[in-house]
N, C-alpha and C positions, 0 to 999 in steps of 0.2 A: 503334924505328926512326923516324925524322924522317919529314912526311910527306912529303914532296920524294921521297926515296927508294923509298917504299912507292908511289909513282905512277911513277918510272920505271920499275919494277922489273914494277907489270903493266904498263907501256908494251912493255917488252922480252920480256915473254910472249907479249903478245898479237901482237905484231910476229913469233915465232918461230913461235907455229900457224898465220900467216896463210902463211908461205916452206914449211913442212910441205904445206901443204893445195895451194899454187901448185904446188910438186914431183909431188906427186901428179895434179891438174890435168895438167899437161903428162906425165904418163906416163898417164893414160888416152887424151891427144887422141893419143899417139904410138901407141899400142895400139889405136886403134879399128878394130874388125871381128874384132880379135885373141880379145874376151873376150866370153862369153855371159851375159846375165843372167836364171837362167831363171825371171824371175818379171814379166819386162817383155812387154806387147802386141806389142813389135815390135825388130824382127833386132839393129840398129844402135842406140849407147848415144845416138846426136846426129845432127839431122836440119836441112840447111837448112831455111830459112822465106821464102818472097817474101810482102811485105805485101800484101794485095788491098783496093786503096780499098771504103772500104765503099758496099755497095749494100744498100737494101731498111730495112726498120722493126728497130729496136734498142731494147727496155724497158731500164729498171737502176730497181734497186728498193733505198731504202736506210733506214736511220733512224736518228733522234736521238733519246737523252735526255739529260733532267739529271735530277739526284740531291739530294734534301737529307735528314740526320739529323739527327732531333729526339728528346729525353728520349722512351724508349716510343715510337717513331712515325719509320718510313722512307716517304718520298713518291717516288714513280716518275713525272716527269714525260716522255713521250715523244712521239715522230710520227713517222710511217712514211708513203710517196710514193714512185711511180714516174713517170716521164721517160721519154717516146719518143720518139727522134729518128728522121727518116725519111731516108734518102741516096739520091743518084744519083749513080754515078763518081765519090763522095768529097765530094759538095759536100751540106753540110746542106740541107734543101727545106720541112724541116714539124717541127711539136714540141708534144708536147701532156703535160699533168700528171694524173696520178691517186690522187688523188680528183681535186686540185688544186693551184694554186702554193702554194698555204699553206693547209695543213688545221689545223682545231682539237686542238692535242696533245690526247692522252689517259692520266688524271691513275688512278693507283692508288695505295694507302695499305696499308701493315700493321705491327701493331704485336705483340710481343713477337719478333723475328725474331734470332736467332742470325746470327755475320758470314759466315757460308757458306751459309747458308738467304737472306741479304739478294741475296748475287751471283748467287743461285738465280733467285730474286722477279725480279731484272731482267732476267738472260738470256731467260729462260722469257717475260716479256710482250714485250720486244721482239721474241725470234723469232716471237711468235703475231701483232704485229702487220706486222711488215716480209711474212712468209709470207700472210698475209690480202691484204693487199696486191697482193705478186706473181702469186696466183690471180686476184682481181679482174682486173689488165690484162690478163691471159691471154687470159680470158673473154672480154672487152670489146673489145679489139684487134688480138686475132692477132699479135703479133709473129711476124718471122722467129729472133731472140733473143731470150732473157730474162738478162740480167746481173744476178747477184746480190753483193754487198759482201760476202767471204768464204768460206765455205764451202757445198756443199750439201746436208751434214750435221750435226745437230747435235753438239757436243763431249761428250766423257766427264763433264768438271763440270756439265754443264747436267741432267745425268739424276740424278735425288732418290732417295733409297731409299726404300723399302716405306714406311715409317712416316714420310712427310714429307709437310708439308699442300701441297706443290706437286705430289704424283703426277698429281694428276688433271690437272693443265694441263698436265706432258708428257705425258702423256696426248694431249691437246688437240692440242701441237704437233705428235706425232709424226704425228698423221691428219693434218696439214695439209701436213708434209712430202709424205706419202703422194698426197693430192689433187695438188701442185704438179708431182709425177714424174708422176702417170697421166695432167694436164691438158694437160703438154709434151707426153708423148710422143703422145697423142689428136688434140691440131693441129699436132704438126709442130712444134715449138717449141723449137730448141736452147736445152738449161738451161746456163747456164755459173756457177760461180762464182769469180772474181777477188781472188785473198789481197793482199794490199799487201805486207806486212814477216812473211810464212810462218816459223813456226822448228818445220816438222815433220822426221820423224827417219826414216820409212820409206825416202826416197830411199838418202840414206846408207846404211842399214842394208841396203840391196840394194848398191850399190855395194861395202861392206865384205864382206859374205857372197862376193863372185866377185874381191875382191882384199884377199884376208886382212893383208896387209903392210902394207896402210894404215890398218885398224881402228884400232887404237889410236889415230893421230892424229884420225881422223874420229868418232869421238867426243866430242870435244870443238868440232865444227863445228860451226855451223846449217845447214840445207838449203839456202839462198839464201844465204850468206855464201858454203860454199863454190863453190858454182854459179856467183857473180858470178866465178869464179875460172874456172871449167871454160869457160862459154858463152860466144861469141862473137856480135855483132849478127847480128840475123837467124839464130839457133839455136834448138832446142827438143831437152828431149831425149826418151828413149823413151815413150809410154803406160802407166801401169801401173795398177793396180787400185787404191782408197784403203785398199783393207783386202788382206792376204794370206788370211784367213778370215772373209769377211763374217757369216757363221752362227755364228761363236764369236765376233766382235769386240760390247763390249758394249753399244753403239747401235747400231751398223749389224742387227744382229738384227735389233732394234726397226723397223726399214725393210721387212721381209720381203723380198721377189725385190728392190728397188731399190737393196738393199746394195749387192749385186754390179755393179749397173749403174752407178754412181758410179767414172767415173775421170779421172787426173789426168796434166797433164806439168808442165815447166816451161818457159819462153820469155824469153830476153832479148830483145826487139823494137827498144833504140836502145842505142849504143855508152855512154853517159852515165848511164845508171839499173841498179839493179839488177834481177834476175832478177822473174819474175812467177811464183805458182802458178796454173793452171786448173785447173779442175774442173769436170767435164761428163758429163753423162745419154747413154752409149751410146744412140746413133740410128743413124740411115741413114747422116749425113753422113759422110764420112770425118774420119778423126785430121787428116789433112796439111791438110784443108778448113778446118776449127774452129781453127788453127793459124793460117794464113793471114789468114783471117778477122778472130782476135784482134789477131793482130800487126799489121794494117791501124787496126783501132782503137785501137792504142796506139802509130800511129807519128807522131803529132802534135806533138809537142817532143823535142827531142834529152836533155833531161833530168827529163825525166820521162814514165814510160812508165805509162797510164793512163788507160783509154776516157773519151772528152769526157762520154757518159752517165752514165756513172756519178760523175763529178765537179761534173756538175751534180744529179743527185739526192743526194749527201750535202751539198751550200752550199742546196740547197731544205729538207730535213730536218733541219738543225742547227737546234739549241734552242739560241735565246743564254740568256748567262746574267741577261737584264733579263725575259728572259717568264717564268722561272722565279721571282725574284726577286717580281715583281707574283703570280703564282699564289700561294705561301706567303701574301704580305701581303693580299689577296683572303682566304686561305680563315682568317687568322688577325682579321681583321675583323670574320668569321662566328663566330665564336668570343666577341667578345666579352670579356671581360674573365680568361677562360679558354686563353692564348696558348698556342701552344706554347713548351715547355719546350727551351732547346738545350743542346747535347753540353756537358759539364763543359769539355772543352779548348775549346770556342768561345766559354766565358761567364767566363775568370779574368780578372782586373782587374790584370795585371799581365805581364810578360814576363820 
């Protein structure tokens, strides 16, 4: 088949699940109160949201690295930094960096790593250092919020089996996870984590469990794809838990009591962007409060919804690619007439 063809052809698929999934959409918003979900925090599937300019101190904690593979030899360059901004009725007043506006990356190296154990090696240093990080401003600043870049858990890949030389640093990580849940909840400290472009499946998969007719299609959804369908500006929908059994799911165990305390909705906050995942450390505050709240901080451009914090602690934390570039040729200087060796496909003399 020509490729002309073979590109309409998913053009006209993808265009068919997206009028499925809108069907569906508009038969839940027609049905709401109609259907119980019973594994959701609260009554109703979708809850207005009024944005509330922000008031009070806001951390976001993020990091960067880069990556380079050499003959034998993976180098992990990263940096991690958080950002407080401080508001009154919405209008920025104070802003401070931690450690600082530009920390000195920090540089790990290993060599004989298998390509699963490599994604291992950098998950695992970055969450120890962005996590490090996030307890430090804790400590030091009392936020009223802490915004984290993604989840507030770590993912299924990031956990090594028994016989992996990375056990001991999730090891590491998971006690630090542990600190940053017992250090929130200690000062009062709403945790939140903020996904950009989310493609998790439990939403759906509760949606589908309490309307069996549209499994099938929802299947083949993502969680924010169909939701930029369901949501409406200024929507959010019900609270639910990240896990349906945090004691049998197989990281969140690893969390002990703060499995369970880990929950989630989702919020379109402007008519022009897609949907947002939160994730947030059960407190005192209320669900509709933390909602609010967010949706105040991500109501700053019509197309693009995305706390100003957190977008200035990822353009603080990105590693270009010339600091990178100078590190290798720095450490291969040191080296001496002993350079590193690079990957077969970046050393052929030919195209």
């Amino acid at each position: 088949m020509p490729l002309h063809d073979e590109l309409l052809n998913l053009a006209r698929d993808y265009l068919a699940r997206q009028e499925q999934w809108s069907s569906i959409a508009q038969r839940l918003r027609f049905n709401l109160g109609k259907i119980t979900y019973p594994e959701a925090l609260e009554a109703d599937l979708l809850y207005k949201v009024k944005p509330l300019p922000p008031n009070g101190t806001f951390a976001a904690v993020d990091g960067g690295l880069g990556t380079e593979e050499f003959h034998g030899l993976d180098l992990l360059v990263l940096r991690a930094l958080a950002v407080q901004f401080g508001y009154k009725d919405g209008e920025l007043i104070s802003h401070v960096y931690s450690p600082s506006r530009r920390p000195e990356p920090i540089l790990q190296a290993r060599t004989g790593l298998e390509q699963f154990e490599k994604l291992r090696f950098i998950s695992l240093y970055r969450l120890k250092a962005e996590l490090s990080c996030a307890i430090e401003v804790m400590q030091k600043h009392n936020p009223n919020y802490l915004l984290i870049d993604g989840s507030l858990a770590p993912l299924v890949s990031d956990k090594p089996p028994e016989d992996s030389q990375f056990r001991a640093l999730y090891g590491e990580v998971v006690e630090l996870y542990r600190l940053l849940y017992s250090t929130a909840a200690s000062k009062n400290i709403n945790l939140v984590g903020v996904t950009k472009d989310s493609r998790g499946r439990r939403f759906l998969d509760m949606l589908a469990k309490s309307n069996p007719e549209s499994a099938p299609a929802l299947e083949h959804a993502s969680d924010t794809a169909f939701l930029d369908l369901l949501l409406q500006e200024g929507e959010r929908t019900f609270v639910f838990r990240y896990s349906a059994h945090p004691t049998q799911n197989q990281v969140l165990k690893d969390l002990g009591e703060w499995g369970s305390r880990i929950l989630t909705f989702y919020i379109k906050p402007v008519a022009g962007d897609r949907p947002l995942r939160i994730e947030f450390l059960a407190a005192a505050t209320p669900f509709n409060q933390i909602a609010e709240v967010m949706a105040g901080l991500c109501h700053l451009h019509p197309h693009y919804a995305y706390p100003a914090v957190l977008i200035e602690a990822d353009l603080r934390a990105a590693m270009e690619g010339e600091e990178v570039e100078q590190i290798v040729a720095d450490l291969s200087a040191r080296l001496g007439r002993k350079r590193f060796m690079p990957l077969r496909r970046n050393s052929r003399p030919f195209r």
